[in-house]
Residue frames as a rotation matrix with the C-alpha (Angstrom) as fourth column:
UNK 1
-0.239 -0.856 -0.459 22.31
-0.961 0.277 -0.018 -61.46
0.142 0.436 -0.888 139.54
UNK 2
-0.387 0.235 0.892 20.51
-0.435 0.806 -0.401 -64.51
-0.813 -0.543 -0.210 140.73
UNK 3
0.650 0.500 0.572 18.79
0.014 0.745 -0.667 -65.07
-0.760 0.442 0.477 137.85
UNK 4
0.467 -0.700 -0.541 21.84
-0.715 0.061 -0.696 -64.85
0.520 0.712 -0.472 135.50
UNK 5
-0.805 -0.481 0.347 23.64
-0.533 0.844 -0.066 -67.94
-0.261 -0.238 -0.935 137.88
UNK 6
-0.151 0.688 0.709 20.55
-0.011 0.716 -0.698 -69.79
-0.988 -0.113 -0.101 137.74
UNK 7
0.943 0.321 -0.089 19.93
-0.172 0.240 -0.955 -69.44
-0.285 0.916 0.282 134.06
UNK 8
0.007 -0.823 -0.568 24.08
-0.915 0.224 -0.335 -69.97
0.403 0.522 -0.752 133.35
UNK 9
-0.653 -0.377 0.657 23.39
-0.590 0.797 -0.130 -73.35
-0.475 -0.472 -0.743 135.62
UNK 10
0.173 0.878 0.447 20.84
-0.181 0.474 -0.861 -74.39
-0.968 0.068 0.241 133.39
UNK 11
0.941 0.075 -0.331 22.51
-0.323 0.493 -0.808 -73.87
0.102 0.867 0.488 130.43
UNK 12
0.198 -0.868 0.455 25.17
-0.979 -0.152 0.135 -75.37
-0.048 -0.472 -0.880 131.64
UNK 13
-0.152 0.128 0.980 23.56
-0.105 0.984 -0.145 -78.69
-0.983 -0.125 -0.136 132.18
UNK 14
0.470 0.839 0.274 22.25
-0.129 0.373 -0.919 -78.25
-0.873 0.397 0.283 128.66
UNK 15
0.286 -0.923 -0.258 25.25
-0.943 -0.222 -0.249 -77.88
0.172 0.314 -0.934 127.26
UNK 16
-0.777 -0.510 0.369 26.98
-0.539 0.842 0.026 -81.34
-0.324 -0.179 -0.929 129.13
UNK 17
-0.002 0.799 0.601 23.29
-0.267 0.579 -0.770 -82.93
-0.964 -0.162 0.212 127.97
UNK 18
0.594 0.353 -0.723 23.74
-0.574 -0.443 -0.688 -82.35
-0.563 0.824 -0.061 124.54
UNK 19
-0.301 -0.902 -0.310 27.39
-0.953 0.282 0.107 -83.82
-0.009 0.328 -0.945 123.91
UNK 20
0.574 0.434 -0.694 26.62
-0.523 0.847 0.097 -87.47
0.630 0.307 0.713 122.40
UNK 21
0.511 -0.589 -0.626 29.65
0.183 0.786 -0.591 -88.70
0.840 0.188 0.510 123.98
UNK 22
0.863 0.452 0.225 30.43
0.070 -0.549 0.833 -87.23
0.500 -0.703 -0.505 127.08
UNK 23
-0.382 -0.713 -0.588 34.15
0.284 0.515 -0.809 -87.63
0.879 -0.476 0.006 128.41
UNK 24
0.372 0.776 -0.509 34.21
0.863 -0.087 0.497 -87.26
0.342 -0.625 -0.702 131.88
UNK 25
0.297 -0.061 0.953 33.61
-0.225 -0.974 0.008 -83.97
0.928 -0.216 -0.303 133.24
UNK 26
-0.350 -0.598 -0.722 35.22
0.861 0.099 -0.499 -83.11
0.369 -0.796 0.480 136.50
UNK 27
0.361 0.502 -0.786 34.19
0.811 -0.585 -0.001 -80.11
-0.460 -0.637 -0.619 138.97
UNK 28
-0.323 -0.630 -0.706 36.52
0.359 -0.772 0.525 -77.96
-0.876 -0.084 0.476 137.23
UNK 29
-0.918 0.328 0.224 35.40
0.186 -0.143 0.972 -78.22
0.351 0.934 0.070 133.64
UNK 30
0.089 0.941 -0.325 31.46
0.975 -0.148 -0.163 -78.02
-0.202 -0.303 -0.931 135.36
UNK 31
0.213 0.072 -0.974 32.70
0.476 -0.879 0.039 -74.41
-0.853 -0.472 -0.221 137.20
UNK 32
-0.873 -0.286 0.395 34.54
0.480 -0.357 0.802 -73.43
-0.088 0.889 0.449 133.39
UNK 33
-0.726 0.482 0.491 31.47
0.561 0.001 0.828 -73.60
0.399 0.876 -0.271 131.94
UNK 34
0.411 0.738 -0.535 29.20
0.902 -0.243 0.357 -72.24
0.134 -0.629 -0.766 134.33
UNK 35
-0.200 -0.454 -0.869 31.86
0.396 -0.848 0.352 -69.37
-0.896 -0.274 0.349 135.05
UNK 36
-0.773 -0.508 0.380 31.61
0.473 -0.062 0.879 -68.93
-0.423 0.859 0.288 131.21
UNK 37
-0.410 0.888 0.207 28.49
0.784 0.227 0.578 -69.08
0.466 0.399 -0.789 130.61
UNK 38
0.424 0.445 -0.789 27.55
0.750 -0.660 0.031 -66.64
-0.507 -0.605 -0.614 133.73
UNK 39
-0.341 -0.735 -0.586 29.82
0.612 -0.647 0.455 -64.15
-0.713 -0.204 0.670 132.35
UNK 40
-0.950 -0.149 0.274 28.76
0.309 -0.340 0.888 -63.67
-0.039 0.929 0.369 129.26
UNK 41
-0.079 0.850 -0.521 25.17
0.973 0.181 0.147 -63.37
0.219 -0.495 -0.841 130.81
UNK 42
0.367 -0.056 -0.928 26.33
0.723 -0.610 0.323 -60.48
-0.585 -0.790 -0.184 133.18
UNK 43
-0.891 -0.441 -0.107 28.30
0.179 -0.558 0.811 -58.88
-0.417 0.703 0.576 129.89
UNK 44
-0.822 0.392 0.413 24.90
0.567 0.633 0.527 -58.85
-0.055 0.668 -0.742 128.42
UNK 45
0.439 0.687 -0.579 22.80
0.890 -0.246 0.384 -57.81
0.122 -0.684 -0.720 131.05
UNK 46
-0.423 -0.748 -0.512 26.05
0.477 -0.664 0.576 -54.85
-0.770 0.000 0.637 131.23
UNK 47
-0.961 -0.008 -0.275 25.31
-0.164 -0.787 0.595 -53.51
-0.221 0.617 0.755 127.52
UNK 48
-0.155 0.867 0.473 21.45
0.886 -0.090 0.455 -53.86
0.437 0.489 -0.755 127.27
UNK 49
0.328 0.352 -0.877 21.51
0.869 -0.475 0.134 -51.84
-0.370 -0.806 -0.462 130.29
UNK 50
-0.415 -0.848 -0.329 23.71
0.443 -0.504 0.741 -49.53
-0.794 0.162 0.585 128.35
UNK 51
-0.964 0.190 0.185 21.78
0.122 -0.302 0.945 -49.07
0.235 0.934 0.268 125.72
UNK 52
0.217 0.954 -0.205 18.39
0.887 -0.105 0.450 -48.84
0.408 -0.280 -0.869 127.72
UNK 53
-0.024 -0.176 -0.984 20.39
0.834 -0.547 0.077 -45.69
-0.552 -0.819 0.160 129.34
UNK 54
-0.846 -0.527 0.085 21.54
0.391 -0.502 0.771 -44.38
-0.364 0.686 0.631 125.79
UNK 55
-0.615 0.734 0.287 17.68
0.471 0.051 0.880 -44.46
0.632 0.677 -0.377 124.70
UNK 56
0.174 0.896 -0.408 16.32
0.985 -0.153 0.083 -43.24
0.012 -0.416 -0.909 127.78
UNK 57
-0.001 -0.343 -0.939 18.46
0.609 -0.745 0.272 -40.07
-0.793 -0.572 0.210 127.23
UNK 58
-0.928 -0.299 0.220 18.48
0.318 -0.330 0.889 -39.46
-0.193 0.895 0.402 124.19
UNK 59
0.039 0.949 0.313 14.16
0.892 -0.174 0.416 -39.59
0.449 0.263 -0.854 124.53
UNK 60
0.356 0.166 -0.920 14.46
0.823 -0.521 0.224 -37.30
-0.442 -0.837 -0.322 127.45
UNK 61
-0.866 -0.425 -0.264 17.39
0.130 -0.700 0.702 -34.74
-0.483 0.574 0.662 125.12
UNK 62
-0.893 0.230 0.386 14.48
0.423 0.139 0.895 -35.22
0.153 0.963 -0.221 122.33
UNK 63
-0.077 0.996 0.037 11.68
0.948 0.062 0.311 -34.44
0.307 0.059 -0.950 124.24
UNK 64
0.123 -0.462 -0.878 13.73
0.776 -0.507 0.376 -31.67
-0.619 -0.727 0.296 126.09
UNK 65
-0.944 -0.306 0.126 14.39
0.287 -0.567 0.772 -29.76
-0.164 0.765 0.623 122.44
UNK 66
-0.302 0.923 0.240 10.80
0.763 0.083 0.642 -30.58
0.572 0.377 -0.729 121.09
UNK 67
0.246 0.394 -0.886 9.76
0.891 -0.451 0.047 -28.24
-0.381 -0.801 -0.462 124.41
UNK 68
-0.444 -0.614 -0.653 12.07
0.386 -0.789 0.478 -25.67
-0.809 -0.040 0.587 123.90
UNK 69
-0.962 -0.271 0.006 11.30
0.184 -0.636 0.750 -25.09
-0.199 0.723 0.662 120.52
UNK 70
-0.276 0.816 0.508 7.46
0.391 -0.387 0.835 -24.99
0.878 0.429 -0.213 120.69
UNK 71
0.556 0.235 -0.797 7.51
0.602 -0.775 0.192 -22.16
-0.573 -0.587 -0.573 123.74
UNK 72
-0.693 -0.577 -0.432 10.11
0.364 -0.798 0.481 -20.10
-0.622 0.176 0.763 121.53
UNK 73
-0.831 0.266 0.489 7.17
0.519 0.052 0.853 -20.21
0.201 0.963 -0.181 119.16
């Protein structure tokens, strides 16, 4: 999870770098964004993992049939 704070503090900054006009920012609006950012990080990191599980089972089911059916043979 470290590198999902460290990459949501980075774009964070790039984010408040970007804005031509900056108002000021206060700690709270900083943490917003940074909470924001991280989240959506960790939601990310949540369904790739999900779907790296869905694929590794589904190879494993696939290769699991493929067996079966060429010993019934």
């Amino acid at each position: 999870m470290s590198i999902a704070h460290e990459l949501s503090c980075e774009v964070a900054a790039a984010m408040l770098a970007e804005q031509t006009n900056p108002p000021e920012t206060t700690a709270a609006a900083l943490s917003e964004i940074v909470l924001a950012v991280h989240s959506t990080l960790r939601q990310m990191t949540t369904e790739a993992r999900a779907r790296k599980r869905r694929a590794t089972s589904t190879a494993k089911n696939s290769s699991q049939s493929d067996a079966a059916a060429s010993s019934s043979h």
